[in-house]
C-alpha positions in Angstrom: -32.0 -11.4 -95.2 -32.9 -11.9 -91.8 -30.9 -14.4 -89.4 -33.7 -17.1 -89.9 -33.8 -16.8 -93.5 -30.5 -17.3 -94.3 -30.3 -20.5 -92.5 -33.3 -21.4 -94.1 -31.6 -20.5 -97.4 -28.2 -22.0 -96.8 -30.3 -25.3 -95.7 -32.0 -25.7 -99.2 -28.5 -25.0 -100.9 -27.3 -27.7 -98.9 -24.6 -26.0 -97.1 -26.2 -25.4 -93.5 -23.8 -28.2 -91.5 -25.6 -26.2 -87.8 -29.2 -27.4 -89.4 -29.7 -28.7 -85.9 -29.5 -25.2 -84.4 -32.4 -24.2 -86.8 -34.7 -27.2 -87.7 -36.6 -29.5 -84.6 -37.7 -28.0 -81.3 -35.4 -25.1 -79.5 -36.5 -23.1 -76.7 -36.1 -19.4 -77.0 -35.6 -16.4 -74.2 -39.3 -14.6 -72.7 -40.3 -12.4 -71.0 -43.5 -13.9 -71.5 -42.9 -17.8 -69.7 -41.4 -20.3 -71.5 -41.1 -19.9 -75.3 -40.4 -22.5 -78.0 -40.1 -23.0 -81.8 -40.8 -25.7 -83.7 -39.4 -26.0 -87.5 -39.9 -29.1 -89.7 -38.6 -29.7 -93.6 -41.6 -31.0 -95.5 -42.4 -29.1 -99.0 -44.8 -31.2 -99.9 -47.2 -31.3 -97.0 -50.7 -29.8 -97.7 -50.5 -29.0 -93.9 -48.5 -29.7 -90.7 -49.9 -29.7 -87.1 -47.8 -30.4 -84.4 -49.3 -32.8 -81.3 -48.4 -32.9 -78.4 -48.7 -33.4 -74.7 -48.9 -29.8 -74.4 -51.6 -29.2 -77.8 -53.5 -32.1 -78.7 -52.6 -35.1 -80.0 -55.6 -35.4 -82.1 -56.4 -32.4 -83.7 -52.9 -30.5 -82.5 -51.8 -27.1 -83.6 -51.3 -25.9 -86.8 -47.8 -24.8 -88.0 -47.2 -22.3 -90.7 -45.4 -22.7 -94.1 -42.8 -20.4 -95.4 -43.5 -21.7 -99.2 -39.8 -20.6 -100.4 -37.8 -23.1 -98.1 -40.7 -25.6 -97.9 -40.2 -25.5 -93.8 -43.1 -25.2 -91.5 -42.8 -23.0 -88.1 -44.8 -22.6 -85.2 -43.6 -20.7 -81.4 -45.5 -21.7 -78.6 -45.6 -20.3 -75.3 -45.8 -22.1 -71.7 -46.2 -21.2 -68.6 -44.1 -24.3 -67.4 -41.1 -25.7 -69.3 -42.0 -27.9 -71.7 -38.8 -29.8 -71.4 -39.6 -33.9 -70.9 -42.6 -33.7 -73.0 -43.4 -35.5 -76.3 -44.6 -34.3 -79.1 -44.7 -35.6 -83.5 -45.6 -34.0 -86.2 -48.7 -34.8 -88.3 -48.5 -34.2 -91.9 -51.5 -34.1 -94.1 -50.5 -35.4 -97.8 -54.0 -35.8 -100.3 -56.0 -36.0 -97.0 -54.0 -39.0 -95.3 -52.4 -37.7 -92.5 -48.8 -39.5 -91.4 -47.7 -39.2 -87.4 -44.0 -38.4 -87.6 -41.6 -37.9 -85.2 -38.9 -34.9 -85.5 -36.1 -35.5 -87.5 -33.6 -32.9 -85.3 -35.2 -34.4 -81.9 -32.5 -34.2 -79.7 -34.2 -36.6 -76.9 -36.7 -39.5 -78.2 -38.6 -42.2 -76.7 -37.5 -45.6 -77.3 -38.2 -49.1 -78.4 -42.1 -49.3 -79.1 -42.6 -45.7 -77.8 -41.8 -43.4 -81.2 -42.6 -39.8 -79.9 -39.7 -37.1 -80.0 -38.9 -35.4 -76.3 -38.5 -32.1 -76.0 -34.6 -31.6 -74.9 -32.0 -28.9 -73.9 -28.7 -30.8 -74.6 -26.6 -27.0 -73.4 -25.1 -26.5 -70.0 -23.2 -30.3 -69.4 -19.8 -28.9 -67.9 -16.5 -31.0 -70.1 -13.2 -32.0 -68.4 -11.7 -33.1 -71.0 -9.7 -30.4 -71.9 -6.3 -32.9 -71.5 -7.3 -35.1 -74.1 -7.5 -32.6 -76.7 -4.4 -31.5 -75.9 -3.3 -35.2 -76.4 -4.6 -35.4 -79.7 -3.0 -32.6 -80.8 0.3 -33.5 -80.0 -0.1 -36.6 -81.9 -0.9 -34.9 -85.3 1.9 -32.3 -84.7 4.8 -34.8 -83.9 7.6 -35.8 -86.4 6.8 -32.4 -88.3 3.3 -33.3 -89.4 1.7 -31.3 -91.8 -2.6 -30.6 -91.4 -2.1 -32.3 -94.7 -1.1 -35.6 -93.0 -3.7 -35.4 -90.5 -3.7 -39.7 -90.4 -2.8 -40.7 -87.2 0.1 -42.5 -88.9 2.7 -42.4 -86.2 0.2 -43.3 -83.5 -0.7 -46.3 -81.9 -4.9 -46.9 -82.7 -6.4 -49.8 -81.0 -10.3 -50.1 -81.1 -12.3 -51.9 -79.0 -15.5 -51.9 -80.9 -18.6 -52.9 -78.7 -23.0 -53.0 -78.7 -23.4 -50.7 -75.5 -27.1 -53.3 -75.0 -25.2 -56.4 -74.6 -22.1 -55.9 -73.0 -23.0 -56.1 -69.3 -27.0 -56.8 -68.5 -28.6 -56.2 -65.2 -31.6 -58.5 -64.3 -34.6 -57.3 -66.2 -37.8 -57.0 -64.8 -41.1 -58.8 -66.0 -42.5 -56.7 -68.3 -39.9 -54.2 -68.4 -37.6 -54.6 -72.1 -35.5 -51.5 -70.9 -34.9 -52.8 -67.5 -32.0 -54.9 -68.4 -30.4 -52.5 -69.5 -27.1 -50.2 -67.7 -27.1 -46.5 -68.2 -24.5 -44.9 -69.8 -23.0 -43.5 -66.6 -22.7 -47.0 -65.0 -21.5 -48.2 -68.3 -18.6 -45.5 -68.5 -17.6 -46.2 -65.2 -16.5 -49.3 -65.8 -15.6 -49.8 -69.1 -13.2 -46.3 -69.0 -11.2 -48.3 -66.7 -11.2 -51.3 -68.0 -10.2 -50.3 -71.4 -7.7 -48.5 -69.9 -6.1 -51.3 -67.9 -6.4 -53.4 -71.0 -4.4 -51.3 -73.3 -7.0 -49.7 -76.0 -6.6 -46.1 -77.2 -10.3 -45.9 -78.8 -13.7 -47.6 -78.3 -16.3 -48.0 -81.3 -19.5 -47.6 -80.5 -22.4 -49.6 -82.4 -25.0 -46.7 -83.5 -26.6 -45.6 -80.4 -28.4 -42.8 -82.1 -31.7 -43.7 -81.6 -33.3 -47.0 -83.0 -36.9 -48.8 -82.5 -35.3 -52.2 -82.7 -32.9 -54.1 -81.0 -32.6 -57.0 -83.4 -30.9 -54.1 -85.8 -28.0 -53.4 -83.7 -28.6 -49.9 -84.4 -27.9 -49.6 -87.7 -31.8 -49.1 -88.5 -31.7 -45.4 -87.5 -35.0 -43.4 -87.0 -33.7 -40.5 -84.3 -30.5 -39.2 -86.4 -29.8 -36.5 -83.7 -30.9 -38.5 -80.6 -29.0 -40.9 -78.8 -31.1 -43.9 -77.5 -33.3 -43.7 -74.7 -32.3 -46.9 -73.9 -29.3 -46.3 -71.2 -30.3 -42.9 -70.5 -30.7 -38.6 -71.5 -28.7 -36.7 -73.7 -26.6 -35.6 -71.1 -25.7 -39.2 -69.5 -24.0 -39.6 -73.2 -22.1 -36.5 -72.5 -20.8 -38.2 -69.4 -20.2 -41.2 -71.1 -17.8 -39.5 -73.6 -16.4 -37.3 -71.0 -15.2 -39.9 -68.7 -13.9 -42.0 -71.7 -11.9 -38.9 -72.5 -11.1 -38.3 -68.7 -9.3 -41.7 -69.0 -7.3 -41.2 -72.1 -9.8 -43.4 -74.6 -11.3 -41.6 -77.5 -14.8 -42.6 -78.2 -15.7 -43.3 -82.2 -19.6 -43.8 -83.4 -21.2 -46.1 -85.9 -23.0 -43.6 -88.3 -25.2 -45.0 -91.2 -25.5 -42.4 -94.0 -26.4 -45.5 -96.3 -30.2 -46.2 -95.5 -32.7 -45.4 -92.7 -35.9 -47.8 -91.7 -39.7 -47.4 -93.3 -40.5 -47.2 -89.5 -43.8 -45.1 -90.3 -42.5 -42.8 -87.3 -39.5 -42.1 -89.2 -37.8 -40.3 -92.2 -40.0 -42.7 -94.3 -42.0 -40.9 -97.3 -41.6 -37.9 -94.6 -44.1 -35.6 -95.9 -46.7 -38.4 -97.9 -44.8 -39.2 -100.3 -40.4 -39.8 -101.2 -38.4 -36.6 -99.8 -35.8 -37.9 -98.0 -34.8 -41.1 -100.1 -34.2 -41.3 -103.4 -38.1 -40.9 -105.3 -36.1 -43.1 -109.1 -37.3 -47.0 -108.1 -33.9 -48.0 -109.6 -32.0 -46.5 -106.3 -34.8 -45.6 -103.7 -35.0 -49.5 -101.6 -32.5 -51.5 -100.7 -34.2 -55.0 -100.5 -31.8 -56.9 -98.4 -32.2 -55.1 -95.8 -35.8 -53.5 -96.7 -34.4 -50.1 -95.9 -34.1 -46.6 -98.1 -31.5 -44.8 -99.5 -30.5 -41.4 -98.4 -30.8 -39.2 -101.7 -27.4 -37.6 -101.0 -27.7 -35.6 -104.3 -30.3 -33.4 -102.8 -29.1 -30.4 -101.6 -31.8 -30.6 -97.9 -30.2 -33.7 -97.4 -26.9 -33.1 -97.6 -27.4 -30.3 -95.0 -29.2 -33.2 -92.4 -26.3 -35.5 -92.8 -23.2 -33.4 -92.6 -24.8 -31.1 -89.8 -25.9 -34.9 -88.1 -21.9 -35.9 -88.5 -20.1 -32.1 -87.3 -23.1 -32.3 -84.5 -21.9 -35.6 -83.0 -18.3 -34.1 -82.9 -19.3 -30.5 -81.8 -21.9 -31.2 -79.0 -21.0 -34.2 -78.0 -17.4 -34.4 -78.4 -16.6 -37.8 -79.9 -13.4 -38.2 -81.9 -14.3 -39.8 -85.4 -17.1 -41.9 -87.1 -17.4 -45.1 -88.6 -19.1 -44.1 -91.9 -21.3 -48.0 -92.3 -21.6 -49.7 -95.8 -20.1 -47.4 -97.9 -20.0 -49.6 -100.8 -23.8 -49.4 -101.2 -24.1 -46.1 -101.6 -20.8 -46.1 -104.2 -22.2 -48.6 -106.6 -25.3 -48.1 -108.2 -25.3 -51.7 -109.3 -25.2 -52.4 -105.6 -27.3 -55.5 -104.6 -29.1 -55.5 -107.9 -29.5 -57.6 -110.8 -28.9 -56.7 -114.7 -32.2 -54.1 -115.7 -32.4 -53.1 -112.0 -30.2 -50.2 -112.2 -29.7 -47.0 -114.8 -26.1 -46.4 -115.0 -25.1 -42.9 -115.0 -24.1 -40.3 -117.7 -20.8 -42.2 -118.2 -22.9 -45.3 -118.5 -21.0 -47.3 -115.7 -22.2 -48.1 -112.1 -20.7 -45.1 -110.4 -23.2 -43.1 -108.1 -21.4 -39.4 -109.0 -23.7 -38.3 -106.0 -22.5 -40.4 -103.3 -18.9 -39.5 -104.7 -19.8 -35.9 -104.3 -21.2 -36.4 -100.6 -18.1 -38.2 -99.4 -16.0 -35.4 -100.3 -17.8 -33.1 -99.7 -18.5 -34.5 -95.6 -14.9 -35.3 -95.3 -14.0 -31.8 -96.4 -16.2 -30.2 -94.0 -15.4 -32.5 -91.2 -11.6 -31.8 -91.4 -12.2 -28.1 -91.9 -13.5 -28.0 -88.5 -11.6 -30.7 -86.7 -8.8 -31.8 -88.5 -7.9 -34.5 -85.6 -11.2 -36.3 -86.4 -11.2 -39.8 -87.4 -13.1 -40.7 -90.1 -13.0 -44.3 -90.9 -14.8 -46.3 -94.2 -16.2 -49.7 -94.0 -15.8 -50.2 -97.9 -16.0 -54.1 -98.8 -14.8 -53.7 -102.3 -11.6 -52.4 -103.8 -12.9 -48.4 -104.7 -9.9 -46.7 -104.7 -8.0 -43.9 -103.0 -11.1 -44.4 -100.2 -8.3 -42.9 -97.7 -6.6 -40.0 -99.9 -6.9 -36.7 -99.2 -10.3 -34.7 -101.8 -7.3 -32.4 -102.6 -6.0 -35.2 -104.1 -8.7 -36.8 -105.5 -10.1 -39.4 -102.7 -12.7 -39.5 -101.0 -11.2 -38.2 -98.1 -11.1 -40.8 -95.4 -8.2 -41.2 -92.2 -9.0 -44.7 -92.6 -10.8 -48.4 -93.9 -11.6 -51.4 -92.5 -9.3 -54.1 -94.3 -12.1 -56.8 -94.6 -10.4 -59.0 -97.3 -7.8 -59.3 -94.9 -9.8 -60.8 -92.3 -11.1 -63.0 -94.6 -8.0 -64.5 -95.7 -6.9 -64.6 -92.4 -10.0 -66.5 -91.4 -10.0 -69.4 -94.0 -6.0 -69.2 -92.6 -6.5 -70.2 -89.2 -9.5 -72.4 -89.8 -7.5 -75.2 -91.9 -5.9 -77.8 -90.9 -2.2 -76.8 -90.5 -1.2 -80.0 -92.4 -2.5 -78.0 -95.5 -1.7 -73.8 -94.7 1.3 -74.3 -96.9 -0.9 -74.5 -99.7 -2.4 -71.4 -98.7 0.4 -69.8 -97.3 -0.2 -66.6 -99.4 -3.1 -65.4 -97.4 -0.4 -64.8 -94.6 1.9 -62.8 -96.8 -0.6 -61.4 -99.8 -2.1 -58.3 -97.6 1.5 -57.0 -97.9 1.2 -56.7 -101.3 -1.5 -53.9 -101.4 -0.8 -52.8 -97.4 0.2 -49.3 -97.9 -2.9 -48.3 -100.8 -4.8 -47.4 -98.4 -4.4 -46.3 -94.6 -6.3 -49.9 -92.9 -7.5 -50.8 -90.0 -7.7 -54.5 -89.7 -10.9 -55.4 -87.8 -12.1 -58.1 -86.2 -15.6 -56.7 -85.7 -19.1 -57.7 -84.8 -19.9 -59.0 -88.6 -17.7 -61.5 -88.1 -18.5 -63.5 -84.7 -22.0 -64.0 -86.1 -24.7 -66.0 -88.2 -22.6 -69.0 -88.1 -19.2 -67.4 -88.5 -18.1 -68.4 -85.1 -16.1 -66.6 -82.1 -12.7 -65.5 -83.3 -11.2 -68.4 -80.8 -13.7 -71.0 -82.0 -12.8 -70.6 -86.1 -9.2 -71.6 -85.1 -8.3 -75.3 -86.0 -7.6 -77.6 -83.1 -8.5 -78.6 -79.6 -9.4 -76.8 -76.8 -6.0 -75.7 -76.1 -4.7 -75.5 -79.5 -7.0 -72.7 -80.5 -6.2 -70.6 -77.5 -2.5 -71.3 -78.9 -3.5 -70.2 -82.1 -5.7 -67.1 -81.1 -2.5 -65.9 -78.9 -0.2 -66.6 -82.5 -2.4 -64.7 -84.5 -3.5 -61.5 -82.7 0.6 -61.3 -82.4 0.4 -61.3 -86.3 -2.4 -59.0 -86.4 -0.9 -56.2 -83.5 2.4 -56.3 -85.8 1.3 -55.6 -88.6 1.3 -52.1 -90.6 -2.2 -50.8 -89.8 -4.5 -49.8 -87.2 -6.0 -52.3 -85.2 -9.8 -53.5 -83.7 -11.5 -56.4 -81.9 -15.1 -56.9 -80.8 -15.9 -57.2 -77.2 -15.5 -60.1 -75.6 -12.3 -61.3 -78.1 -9.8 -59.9 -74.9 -11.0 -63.2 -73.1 -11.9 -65.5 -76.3 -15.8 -66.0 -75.4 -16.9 -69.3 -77.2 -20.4 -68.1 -77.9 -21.3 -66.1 -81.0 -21.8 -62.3 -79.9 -25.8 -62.2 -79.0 -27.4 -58.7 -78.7 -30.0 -59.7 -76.7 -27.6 -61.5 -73.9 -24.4 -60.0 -72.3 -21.2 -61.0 -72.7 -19.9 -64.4 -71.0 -18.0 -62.6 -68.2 -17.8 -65.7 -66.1 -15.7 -67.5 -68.4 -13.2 -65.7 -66.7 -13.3 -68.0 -64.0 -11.9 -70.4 -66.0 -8.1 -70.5 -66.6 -7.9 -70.2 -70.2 -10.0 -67.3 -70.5 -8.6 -65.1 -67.4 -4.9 -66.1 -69.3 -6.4 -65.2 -72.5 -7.9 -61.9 -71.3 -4.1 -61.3 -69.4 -1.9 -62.0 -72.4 -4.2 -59.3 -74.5 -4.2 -56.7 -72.1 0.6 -57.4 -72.0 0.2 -57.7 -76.3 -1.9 -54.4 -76.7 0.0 -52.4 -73.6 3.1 -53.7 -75.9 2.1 -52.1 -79.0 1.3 -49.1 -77.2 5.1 -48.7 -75.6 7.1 -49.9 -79.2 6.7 -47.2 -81.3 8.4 -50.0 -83.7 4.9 -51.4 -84.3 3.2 -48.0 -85.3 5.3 -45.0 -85.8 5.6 -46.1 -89.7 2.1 -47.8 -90.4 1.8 -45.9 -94.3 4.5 -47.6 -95.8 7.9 -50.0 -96.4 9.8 -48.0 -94.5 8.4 -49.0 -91.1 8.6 -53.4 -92.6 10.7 -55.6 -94.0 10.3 -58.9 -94.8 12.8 -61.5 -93.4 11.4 -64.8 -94.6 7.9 -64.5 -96.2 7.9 -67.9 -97.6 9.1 -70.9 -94.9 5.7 -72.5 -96.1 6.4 -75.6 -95.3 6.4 -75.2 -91.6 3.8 -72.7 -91.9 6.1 -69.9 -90.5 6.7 -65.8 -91.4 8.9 -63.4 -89.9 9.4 -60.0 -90.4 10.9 -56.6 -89.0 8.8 -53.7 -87.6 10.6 -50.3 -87.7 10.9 -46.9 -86.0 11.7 -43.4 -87.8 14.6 -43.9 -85.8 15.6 -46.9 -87.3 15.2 -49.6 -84.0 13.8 -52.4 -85.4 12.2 -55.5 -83.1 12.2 -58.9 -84.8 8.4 -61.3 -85.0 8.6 -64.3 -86.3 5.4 -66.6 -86.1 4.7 -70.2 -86.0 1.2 -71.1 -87.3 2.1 -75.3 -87.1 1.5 -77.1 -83.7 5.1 -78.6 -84.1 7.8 -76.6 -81.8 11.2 -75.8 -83.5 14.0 -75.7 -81.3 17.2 -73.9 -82.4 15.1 -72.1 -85.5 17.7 -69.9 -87.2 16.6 -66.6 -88.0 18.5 -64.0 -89.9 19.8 -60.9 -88.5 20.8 -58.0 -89.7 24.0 -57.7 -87.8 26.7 -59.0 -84.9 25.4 -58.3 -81.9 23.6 -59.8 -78.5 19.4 -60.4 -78.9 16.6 -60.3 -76.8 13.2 -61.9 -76.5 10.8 -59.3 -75.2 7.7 -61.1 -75.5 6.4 -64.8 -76.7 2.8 -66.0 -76.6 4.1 -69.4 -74.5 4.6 -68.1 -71.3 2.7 -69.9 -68.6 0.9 -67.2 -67.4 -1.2 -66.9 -70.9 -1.7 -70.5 -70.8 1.9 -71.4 -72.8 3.8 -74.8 -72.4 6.8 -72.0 -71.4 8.5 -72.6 -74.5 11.1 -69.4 -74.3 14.5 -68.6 -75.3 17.1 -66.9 -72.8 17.6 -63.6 -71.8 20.6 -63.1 -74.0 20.7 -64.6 -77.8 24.0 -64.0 -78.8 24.4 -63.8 -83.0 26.4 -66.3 -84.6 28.5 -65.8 -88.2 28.0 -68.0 -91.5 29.5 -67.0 -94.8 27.3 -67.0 -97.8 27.8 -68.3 -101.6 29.9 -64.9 -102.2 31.9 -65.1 -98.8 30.4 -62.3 -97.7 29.5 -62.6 -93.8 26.1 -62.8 -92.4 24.3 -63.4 -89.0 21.9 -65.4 -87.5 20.1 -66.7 -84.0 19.2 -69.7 -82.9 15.7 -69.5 -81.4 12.8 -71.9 -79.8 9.6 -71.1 -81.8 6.7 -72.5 -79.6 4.1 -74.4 -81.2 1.2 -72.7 -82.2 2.8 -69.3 -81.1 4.9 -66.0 -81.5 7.6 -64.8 -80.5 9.6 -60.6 -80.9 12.8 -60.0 -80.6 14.8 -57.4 -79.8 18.5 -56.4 -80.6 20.1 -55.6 -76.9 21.0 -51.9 -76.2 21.9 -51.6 -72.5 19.1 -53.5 -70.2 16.2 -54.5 -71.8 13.8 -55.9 -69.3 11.6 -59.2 -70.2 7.4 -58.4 -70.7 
C-alpha cells in the first residue's frame, strides 16, 4: 500500500490517532507554486465540492472519492499561499446540498462567521524544555513505577478558569470580539499571577473552537481549532509556552460526550447521521439538544483519540479534562423507562463508551505517560481511575462532586444545627482512597442560583469570609488533588458570568485583598509541606484524631509524609472561639502553630496560640500515659500544627 492508503486504511480501522496529519487541508512541497490537499470523511455523499475564497463559493470545485475509505480528495495549486483564506465543504446528499466546515481545520472563523481558515500550525519555536524535565522528575521520585504514573506524591492545585470572562477590555460598538484579550496578553499576566498565587496547573474551559458564547465552550464545532476568539493557532502555542516557561501546566476541557446541530458542524455531516449515533434510542441528548459521538465506530474513534494525542503533541498541554463522562457510560442516561435498549447483557451499560475510554487512555499514556487525564463522572462507576491493565478505565484522576456537595449543604446551615449533619465533614473519608480525586470547586457550582463559594457560607459579612478561610483549610488538607474557579482566590460575591469579567475591583476592598492574600500563604503552604500531598492514595498519609467532637462542630486530623513528619489541622466550623481546646498528641514534646486562618492580615480577630506549645501528660483508664496541648481554636477558623524540630519559622 502506498503511504496515503495506509492512513486511509488505519483511519477506517479506527486506529489512526495522526488522522489530523491526513484528513483537513495541508499544504504540500512544489515546484509548481503553492500546493495543497484537501481530504474530508463523508461515505455517503453523492458528491463533495469544496468552496472557497480561492474556487467559488457557489459552484466550488469538485473533489474526488476514493469509494474504499469513503474519503474525498482534491490538490489544488496557487500561485500565492493560500494560508488565511476560508474555505467549507459542500456536500450533496439526494440533491440537498449541506455547507460544512472542515472537521481537522486547524484555524476557524468565529462566533457567527462558520468558515474553516486555511492554517500552518508548524514552525512556533518551544522553551519549555525545563518543564518537561520537571514533570519527569515528579513521576520518577520515591521509586515510581510507569505503572504509578498518578501524580500521587505531587502537589496538584488547579485553577480552573473561562479564558472570555476573566479580564475584558472595553468592547467596541458593534464589535462582539472586541472585548476580548488575546491569548498573549492573557498569558502574560495570568503566568505570573498564578505563579505568585501558588497553583501548579490551570484548567482551561474548551477553547477549541465554539459558535456560542452562552455554551462556555462545551458546544464544540472546530474539534482541532482553538477559538478565533483571542487569537491564531500559534498565540495558543504562546500561551501554553509561557505557562510552562513559568512552571504552571496547562489542562483543557475536552467534550468527547456530544457536539452541537450547528448546521456548520459535525451535524448529519454528509446528509444524513455519520458522526453520531444514527439508533434514536442514543443519537440526541435532549437536555442539552446536542448529539452523541458514536464512539463504537471505528472513523470516530480515530477523530477523537488523534483530537486528544493532537492537543498534547502540537500544542503541548499536559492533561485533559474528559467532560460528562457519565452520559456517555449509561445508556439510560437522561432518559425515561422505553427510551433506551439495554445492551446484550440487558443492563444500562454502553460496552462502547467502556471500550473508547480504555482504549484513549491506553493510547494517551503510551505516548506520554506524564499526561493527566482527569474524569468528571457524577455517579459512583467504578475503578474510573485504575489502570485498563487492571480493569479501569484508565484515568489519573476524578472530580469528587459528591463531596462538594456535602460540603456545600455543610457550610450553608446554620452552625446551631451542623452537628446533626456532622457526617458530611467526615463521610468523604470513608470512600477517599477508591478513587484518585480531585475535589473541585468549579464553574458548575458558582452558577444558576448556586451562589459564589463565599456567598453559600452561613453568616454575616464577616462570618462567611471566616468560614471560606476555615474551609478551603479543610479542603487544601485533605487527601486529594485540589481546584477552584477563578475569582474564589478573592471570594467575588457575584455568580461567575461569561459574558462579564471577573470583579477585580473588589480587591480594593479589605476583605477581598485579605482573602486573595491568605489563598495565595494556604496554597504556597501546601506546596512546601509535602505532609499534605506526598501520600494522597491512601491511610498511610491520614489519620484521624477526633472525627466526631459534633457538638462544637469541630474535626481534626493528621497529614503525613513517607517520612513519617506529620503536621496537626484541627478545624472549627462554630462561630464560638475555644480557648485552651485540648488536642491529643501523639507524643512528649514542644508544638508549633505554623499557620491559622485568624491572623489579621487575612482579616482574623488574631486569635493565635504561641510560638512554643509545650505537651502536657494525663494518664488514661489503663494508666497508660498520654499527651495533649492546649490550644485557641478561632471562631469560624483553622488552625496546623507542627511538632518542633529545631527552628520552625511562623507562615
Amino acid at each position: 500500500m502506498q503511504k496515503n492508503d495506509l492512513a486511509a486504511y488505519y483511519f477506517n480501522q479506527g486506529t489512526n490517532y495522526y488522522s489530523y496529519k491526513y484528513l483537513g487541508c495541508h499544504e504540500e512541497k512544489s515546484e509548481d507554486g503553492y500546493k495543497y490537499v484537501f481530504r474530508v470523511w463523508a461515505p455517503n455523499a453523492d458528491s463533495v465540492m469544496l468552496v472557497s475564497d480561492f474556487t467559488s463559493w457557489d459552484s466550488g470545485t469538485q473533489m474526488n472519492k476514493n469509494r474504499d475509505s469513503g474519503i474525498w480528495e482534491l490538490f489544488v495549486v496557487s500561485n500565492e499561499s493560500l494560508i488565511g483564506k476560508n474555505y467549507k465543504f459542500k456536500i450533496w446528499n439526494h440533491g440537498i446540498a449541506h455547507y460544512k466546515a472542515d472537521p481537522y481545520a486547524f484555524h476557524s472563523q468565529t462566533l457567527k462567521e462558520t468558515a474553516s481558515i486555511v492554517a500552518n500550525i508548524d514552525g512556533f519555536v518551544w522553551n519549555d524544555e525545563n518543564w518537561y524535565k520537571y514533570k519527569k522528575s515528579i513521576l520518577t521520585k520515591n521509586n515510581a513505577t510507569e505503572a504509578e504514573r498518578y501524580y500521587y506524591s505531587a502537589p496538584l492545585n488547579i485553577y480552573e478558569m473561562n479564558l472570555g470572562s476573566w479580564k475584558q477590555k472595553t468592547p467596541i460598538a458593534g464589535d462582539d470580539a472586541s472585548k476580548y484579550y488575546n491569548y498573549r496578553e492573557i498569558a502574560d499576566e495570568l503566568a505570573p499571577y498564578l505563579k505568585k498565587l501558588g497553583y501548579t496547573h490551570v484548567e482551561l474551559m474548551p477553547i477549541m473552537e465554539h459558535p456560542y458564547d452562552g455554551s462556555w465552550g462545551y458546544q464544540v464545532t472546530g474539534y482541532y481549532s482553538p477559538t478565533s476568539r483571542f487569537g491564531k493557532p500559534k498565540d495558543f502555542m504562546y500561551f501554553v509556552n509561557k505557562l510552562h516557561e513559568c512552571g504552571i501546566g496547562v489542562i483543557l476541557d475536552w467534550v468527547p460526550a456530544h457536539f452541537p446541530k450547528d448546521e456548520h458542524g459535525l451535524y448529519e455531516f454528509d446528509g444524513q447521521p455519520l458522526y453520531e449515533y444514527q439508533g434514536y434510542d442514543r443519537m440526541e441528548h435532549r437536555v442539552w439538544g446536542t448529539r452523541f459521538f458514536d464512539v463504537g465506530r471505528e472513523e470516530i474513534q480515530s477523530f477523537l483519540i488523534s483530537n486528544a494525542l493532537f492537543w498534547l503533541r502540537e500544542y503541548h498541554v499536559d492533561g485533559l479534562r474528559v467532560d460528562a463522562v457519565a452520559s456517555m457510560l449509561y445508556l439510560d442516561y437522561d432518559r425515561e423507562p422505553g427510551e433506551w435498549i439495554p445492551n446484550d447483557e440487558g443492563n444500562n451499560k454502553n460496552k462502547e463508551s467502556i471500550a473508547f475510554f480504555k482504549k484513549l487512555n491506553t493510547e494517551i499514556f503510551k505516548e506520554f505517560p506524564n499526561a493527566l487525564m482527569m474524569a468528571e463522572e457524577s455517579t459512583d462507576w467504578p475503578m474510573i481511575t485504575k489502570p485498563v491493565f487492571q480493569g479501569g478505565l484508565g484515568f489519573n484522576y476524578k472530580w469528587n462532586m459528591g463531596w462538594a456537595n456535602d460540603m456545600f449543604e455543610y457550610i450553608s446551615t446554620d452552625p446551631v444545627y451542623r452537628k446533626y449533619i456532622h457526617d458530611k465533614l467526615t463521610f468523604p473519608m470513608m470512600y477517599a482512597f477508591n478513587e484518585n480525586y480531585v475535589y473541585p470547586i468549579s464553574h458548575d457550582e458558582v452558577v444558576h442560583s448556586k451562589k459564589s463559594l463565599v456567598d453559600k457560607m452561613y453568616g454575616n459579612y464577616d462570618e462567611k469570609f471566616s468560614s471560606m478561610r476555615a474551609f478551603l483549610v479543610y479542603m487544601m488538607t485533605m487527601p486529594g488533588k485540589k481546584m477552584t474557579f477563578m475569582g474564589t482566590e478573592f471570594a467575588q460575591f457575584r455568580e461567575w458570568d461569561y459574558e462579564n469579567q471577573l470583579e477585580w475591583f473588589m480587591l480594593d476592598y479589605p476583605r477581598h485583598a485579605e482573602m486573595q492574600k491568605f489563598v495565595s500563604v494556604l496554597n504556597n503552604f501546601y506546596l512546601e509541606n509535602k505532609q499534605l500531598w506526598e501520600i494522597d492514595n491512601s491511610w498511610d498519609g491520614y489519620e484521624w484524631i477526633n472525627p466526631n467532637d459534633k457538638d462544637f462542630n469541630i474535626i481534626s486530623f493528621k497529614r503525613k509524609a513517607i517520612d513519617s513528619s506529620e503536621l496537626m489541622v484541627i478545624i472549627n466550623f462554630s462561630p464560638v472561639t475555644r480557648e485552651n481546646y485540648q488536642l491529643n498528641v501523639k507524643e512528649e514534646g514542644i508544638y508549633q502553630e505554623v499557620l491559622t486562618t485568624d491572623e489579621f492580615q487575612f482579616g482574623g480577630k488574631g486569635v493565635t496560640n504561641s510560638k512554643v506549645l509545650k505537651s502536657a501528660k494525663y494518664s488514661d483508664q489503663s494508666g497508660k500515659n498520654n499527651y495533649f496541648i492546649n490550644i485557641n481554636l478561632p471562631a469560624l477558623g483553622g488552625v496546623i500544627i507542627r511538632k518542633l524540630e529545631g527552628r520552625a519559622r511562623r507562615v
